[in-house]
C-alpha positions as CSV (number, residue, x, y, z in Angstrom):
1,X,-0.9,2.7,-1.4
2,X,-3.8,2.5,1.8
3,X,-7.5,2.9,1.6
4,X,-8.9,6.0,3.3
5,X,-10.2,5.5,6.8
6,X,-13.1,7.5,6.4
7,X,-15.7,8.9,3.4
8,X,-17.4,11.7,4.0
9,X,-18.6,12.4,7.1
10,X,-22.7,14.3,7.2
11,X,-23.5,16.4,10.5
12,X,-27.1,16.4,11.2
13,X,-28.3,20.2,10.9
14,X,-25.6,21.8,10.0
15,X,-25.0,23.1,6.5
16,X,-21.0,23.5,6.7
17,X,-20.5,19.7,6.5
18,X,-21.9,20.2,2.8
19,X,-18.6,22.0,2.2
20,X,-16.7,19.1,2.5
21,X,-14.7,17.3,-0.3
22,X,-15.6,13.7,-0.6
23,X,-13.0,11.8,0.7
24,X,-12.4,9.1,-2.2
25,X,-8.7,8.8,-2.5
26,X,-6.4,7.0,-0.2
27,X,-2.7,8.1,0.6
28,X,-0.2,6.2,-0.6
29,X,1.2,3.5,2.0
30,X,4.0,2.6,-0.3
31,X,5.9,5.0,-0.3
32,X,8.5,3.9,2.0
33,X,11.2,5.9,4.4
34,X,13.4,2.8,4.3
35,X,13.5,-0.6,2.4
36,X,16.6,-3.4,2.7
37,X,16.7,-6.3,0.8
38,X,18.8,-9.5,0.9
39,X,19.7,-10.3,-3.1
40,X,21.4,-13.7,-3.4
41,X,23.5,-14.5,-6.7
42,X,24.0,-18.1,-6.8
43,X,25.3,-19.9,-9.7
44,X,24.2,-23.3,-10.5
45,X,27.3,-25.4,-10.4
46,X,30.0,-25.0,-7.4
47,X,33.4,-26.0,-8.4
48,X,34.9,-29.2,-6.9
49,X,38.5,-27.5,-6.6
50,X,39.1,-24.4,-3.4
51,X,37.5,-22.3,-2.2
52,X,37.1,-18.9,0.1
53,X,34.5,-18.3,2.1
54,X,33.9,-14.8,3.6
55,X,31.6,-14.5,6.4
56,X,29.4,-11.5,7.4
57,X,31.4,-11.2,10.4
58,X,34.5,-10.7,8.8
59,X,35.9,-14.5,9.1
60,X,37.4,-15.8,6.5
61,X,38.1,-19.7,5.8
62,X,40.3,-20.7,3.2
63,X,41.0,-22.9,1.2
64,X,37.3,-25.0,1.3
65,X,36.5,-28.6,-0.7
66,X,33.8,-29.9,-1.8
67,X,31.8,-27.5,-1.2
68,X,28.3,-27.7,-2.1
69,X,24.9,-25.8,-1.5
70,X,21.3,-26.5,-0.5
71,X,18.7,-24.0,-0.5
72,X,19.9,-22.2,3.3
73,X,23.1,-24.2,3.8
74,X,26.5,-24.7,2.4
75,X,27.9,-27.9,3.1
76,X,32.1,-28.3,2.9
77,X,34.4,-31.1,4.0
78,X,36.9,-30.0,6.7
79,X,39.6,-32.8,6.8
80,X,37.3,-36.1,7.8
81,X,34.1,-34.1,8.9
82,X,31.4,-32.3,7.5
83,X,30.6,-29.0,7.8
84,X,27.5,-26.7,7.2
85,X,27.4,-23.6,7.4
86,X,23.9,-21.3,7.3
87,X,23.6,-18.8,4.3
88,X,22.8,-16.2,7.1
89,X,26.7,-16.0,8.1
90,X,27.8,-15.9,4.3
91,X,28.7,-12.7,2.7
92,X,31.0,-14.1,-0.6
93,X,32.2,-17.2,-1.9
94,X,35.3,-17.3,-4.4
95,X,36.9,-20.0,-6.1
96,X,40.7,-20.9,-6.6
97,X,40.9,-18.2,-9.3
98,X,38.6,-15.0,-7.8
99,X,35.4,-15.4,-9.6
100,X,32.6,-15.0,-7.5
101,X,31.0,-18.1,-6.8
102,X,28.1,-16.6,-4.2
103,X,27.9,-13.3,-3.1
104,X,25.3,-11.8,-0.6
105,X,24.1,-7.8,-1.8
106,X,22.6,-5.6,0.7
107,X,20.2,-3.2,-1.2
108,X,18.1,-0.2,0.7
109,X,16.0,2.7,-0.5
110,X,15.8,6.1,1.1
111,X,13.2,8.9,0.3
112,X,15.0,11.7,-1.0
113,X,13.3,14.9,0.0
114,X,9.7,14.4,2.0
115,X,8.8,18.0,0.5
116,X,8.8,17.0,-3.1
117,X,5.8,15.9,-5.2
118,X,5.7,13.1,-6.0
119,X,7.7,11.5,-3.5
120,X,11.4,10.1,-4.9
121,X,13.2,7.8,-3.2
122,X,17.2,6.2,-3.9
123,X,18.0,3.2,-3.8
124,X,21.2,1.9,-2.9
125,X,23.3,-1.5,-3.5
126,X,26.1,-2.0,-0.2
127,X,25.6,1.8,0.1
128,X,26.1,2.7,-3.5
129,X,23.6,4.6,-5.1
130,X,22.3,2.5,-7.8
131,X,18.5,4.1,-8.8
132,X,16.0,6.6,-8.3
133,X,12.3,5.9,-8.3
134,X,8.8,7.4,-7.4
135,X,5.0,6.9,-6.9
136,X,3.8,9.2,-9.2
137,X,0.4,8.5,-8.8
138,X,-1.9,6.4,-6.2
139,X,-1.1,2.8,-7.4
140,X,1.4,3.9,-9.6
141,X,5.2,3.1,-9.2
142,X,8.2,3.8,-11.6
143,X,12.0,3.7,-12.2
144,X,13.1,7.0,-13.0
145,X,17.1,6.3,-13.5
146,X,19.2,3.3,-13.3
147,X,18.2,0.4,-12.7
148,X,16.9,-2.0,-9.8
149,X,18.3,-5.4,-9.0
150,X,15.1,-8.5,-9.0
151,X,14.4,-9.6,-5.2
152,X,12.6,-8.9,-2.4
153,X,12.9,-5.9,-0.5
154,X,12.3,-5.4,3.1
155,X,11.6,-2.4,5.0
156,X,12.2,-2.7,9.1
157,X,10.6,-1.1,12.3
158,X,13.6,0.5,14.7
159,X,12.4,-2.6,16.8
160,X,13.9,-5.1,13.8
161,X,10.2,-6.0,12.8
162,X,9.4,-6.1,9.1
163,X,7.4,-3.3,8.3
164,X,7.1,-3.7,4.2
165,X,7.8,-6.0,1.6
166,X,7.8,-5.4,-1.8
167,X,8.9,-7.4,-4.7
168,X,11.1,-6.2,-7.6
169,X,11.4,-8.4,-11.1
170,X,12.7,-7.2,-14.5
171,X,13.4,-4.1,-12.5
172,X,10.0,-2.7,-11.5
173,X,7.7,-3.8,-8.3
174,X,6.3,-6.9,-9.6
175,X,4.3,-9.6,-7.0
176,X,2.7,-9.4,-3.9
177,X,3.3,-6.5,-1.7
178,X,2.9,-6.3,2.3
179,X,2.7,-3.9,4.8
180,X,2.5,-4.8,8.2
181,X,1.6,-2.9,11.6
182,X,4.5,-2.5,14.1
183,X,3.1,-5.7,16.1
184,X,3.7,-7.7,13.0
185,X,0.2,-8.3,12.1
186,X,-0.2,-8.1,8.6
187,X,-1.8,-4.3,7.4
188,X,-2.6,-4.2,3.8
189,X,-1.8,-6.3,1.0
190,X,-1.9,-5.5,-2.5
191,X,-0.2,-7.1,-6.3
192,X,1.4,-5.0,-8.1
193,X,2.7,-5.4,-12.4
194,X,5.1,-3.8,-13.5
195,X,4.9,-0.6,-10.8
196,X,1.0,-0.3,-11.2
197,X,-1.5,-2.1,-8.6
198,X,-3.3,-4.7,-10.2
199,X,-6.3,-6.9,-8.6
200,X,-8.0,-6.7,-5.5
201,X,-6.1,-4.5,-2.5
202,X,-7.1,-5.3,1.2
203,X,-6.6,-3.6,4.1
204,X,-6.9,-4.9,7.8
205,X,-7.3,-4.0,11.5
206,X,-4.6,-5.0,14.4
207,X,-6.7,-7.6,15.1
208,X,-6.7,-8.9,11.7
209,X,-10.3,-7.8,10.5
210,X,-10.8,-6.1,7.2
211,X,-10.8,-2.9,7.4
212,X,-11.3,-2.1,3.6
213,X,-11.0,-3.3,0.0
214,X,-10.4,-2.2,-3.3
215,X,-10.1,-3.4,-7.0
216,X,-7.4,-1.8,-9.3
217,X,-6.5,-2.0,-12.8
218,X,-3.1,-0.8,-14.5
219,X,-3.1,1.3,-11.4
220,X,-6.4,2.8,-11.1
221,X,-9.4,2.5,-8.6
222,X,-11.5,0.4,-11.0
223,X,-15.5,-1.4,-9.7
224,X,-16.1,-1.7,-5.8
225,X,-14.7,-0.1,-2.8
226,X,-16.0,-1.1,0.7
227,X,-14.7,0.2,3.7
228,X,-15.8,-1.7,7.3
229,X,-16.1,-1.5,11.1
230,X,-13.9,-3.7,13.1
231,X,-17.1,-5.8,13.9
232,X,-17.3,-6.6,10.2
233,X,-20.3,-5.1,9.6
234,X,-20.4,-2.3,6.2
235,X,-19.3,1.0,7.0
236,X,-19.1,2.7,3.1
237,X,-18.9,1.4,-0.4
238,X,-17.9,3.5,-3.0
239,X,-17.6,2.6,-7.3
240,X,-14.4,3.7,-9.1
241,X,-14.3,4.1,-12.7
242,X,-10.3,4.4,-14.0
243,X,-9.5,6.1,-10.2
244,X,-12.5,8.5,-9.9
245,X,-15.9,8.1,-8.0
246,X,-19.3,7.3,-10.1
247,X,-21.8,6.5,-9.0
248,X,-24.0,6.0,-5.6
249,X,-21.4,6.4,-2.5
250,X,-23.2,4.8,0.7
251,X,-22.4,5.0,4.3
252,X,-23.6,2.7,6.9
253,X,-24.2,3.1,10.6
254,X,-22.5,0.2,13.0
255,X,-25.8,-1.6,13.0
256,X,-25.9,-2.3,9.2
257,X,-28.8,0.8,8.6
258,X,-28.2,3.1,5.5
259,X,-26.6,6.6,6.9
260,X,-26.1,8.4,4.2
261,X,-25.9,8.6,0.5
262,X,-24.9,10.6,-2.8
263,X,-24.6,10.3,-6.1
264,X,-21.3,11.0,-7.8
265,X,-19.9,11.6,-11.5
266,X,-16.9,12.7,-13.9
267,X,-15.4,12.2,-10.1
268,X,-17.2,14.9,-8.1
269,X,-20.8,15.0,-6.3
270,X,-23.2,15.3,-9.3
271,X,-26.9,14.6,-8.1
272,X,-29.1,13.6,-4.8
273,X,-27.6,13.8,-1.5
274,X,-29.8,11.5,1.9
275,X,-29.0,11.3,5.1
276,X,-30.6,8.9,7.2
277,X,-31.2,8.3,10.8
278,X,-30.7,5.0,12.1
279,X,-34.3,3.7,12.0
280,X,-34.5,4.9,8.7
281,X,-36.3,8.0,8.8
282,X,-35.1,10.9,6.4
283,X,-33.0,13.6,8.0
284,X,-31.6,15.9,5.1
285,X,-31.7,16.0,1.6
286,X,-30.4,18.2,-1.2
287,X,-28.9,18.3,-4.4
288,X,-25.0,18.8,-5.7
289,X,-24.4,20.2,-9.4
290,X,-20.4,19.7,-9.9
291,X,-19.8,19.3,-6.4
292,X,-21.6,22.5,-5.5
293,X,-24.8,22.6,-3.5
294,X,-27.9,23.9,-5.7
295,X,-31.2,24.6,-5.2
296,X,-33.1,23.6,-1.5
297,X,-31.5,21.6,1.3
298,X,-34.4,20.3,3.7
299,X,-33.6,19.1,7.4
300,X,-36.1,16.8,9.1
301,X,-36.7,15.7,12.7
302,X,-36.8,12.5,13.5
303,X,-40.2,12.4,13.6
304,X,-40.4,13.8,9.5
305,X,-41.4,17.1,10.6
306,X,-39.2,19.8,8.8
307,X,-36.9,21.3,10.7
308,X,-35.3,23.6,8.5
309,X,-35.0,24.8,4.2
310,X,-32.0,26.4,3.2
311,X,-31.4,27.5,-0.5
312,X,-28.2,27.3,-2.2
313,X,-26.8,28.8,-5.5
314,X,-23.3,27.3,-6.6
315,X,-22.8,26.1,-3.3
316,X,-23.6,29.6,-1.3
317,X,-26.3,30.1,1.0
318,X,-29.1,32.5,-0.7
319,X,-31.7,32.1,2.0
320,X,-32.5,30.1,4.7
């Protein structure tokens, strides 16, 4: 789920830039093409009798004792020495008997079809399919069949770099999620309970400046979002109420002056629209009644001299 680089842009004297949508929402950044997660199943107590170990690479080494386990190692006695071995290597363990003592599950998730709305995705468990799930909504993720082992999943660049990771507990995205840029600096950040965004969402530049920020609750846009220039300095802020604008929407010039601003509510442009030039003087105002220009729209030169009046009825020029 990102935030939206830009809010809506104003053109000094020209009347089409009134015709454009506010730019509120934000496309969805996690919706992924490709996740992979490594899912460990380790139980507590490893027996004292054989074992098997099955590596990654196909090796197999039989007949293992006193085998025990440390949080990336397994440790096993090979006549009179000691030998560890690295998790990393380790596909299965079995004891004497077959059960599985440790086994090592490669999960990944594929979009399904890129043309359908909303976006579906299936996930897979050692390339079985195992679930289907979607982001139905901005912020909002669900399971829509079967069911999703608990971990940490990864998405990957072609280069091998990690390009998301999301958490999955009691079989929904639950934790701290992460995108990250294909130079590995960290992108956006976000939490996420039970598949909807929760808390405060932040987005950054390459250079690892914010970029933007947002709150969310049970999935929804909900109090202050502020967008900002890689210097640091404001560049829009916009109130949400449950995922819709209200409100006063305000952009800023690099410098930190007021550039423009309109009111918003019920989610559309309802009220006064400014725009400012950067020493402060008035260039254009007007009014929007359900995101339709109504009644006079006045252009000013710098100096405040009028420049030009153009009347508007349900958003249609009527005389200028």
């Amino acid at each position: 789920m990102r935030l939206n680089s830009d809010f809506p842009r104003f053109k000094s004297a020209d009347p089409n830039f009134l015709e454009q949508s506010a730019l509120w929402g934000r496309q969805n950044p996690m919706m992924p093409r490709l996740f992979s997660i490594v899912f460990l199943i380790i139980f507590t107590a490893l027996p004292a009798y054989a074992a098997t170990i099955f590596l990654r690479d196909g090796q197999v080494i039989s007949d293992v004792r006193d085998l025990r386990e440390f949080e990336s190692v397994f440790i096993y006695q090979d006549g009179t020495r000691s030998v560890t071995l690295s998790k990393d290597r380790v596909f299965r363990v079995e004891g004497d008997n077959g059960e599985i003592i440790y086994e090592l599950r490669v999960l990944t998730m594929e979009k399904m079809d890129g043309t359908t709305t909303p976006v579906q995705f299936q996930f897979f468990m050692n390339g079985q399919p195992i679930a289907q799930g979607e982001w139905y909504d901005e912020g909002k993720f669900r399971v829509t069949s079967g069911s999703l082992p608990d971990g940490e999943y990864n998405e990957y660049f072609p280069s091998g770099r990690i390009e998301k990771i999301y958490r999955v507990e009691n079989g929904n995205l639950n934790g701290v999620c992460q995108e990250y840029y294909a130079s590995g600096v960290l992108e956006r950040e976000s939490t996420i309970i039970n598949g909807l965004e929760e808390g405060l969402s932040k987005n950054y530049y390459q250079d690892g400046a914010i970029k933007g920020e947002s709150n969310f609750q049970n999935g929804e846009k909900n109090g202050l979002t502020r967008l900002y220039y890689s210097t640091g300095s404001p560049r829009s802020e916009m109130n949400f109420t449950n995922g819709r604008p209200e409100g006063t929407q305000r952009l800023y010039y690099e410098s930190g002056a007021l550039r423009a601003e309109v009111e918003f509510s019920a989610g559309v442009r309802n009220g006064t629209i400014k725009q400012f030039y950067e020493n402060g003087a008035l260039q254009m105002e007007g009014t929007f009644e359900d995101d339709k220009l109504e009644g006079e729209v006045v252009i000013y030169y710098e100096s405040g001299r009028v420049k030009s009046t153009q009347s508007f009825r349900d958003g249609r020029i009527i005389q200028s």
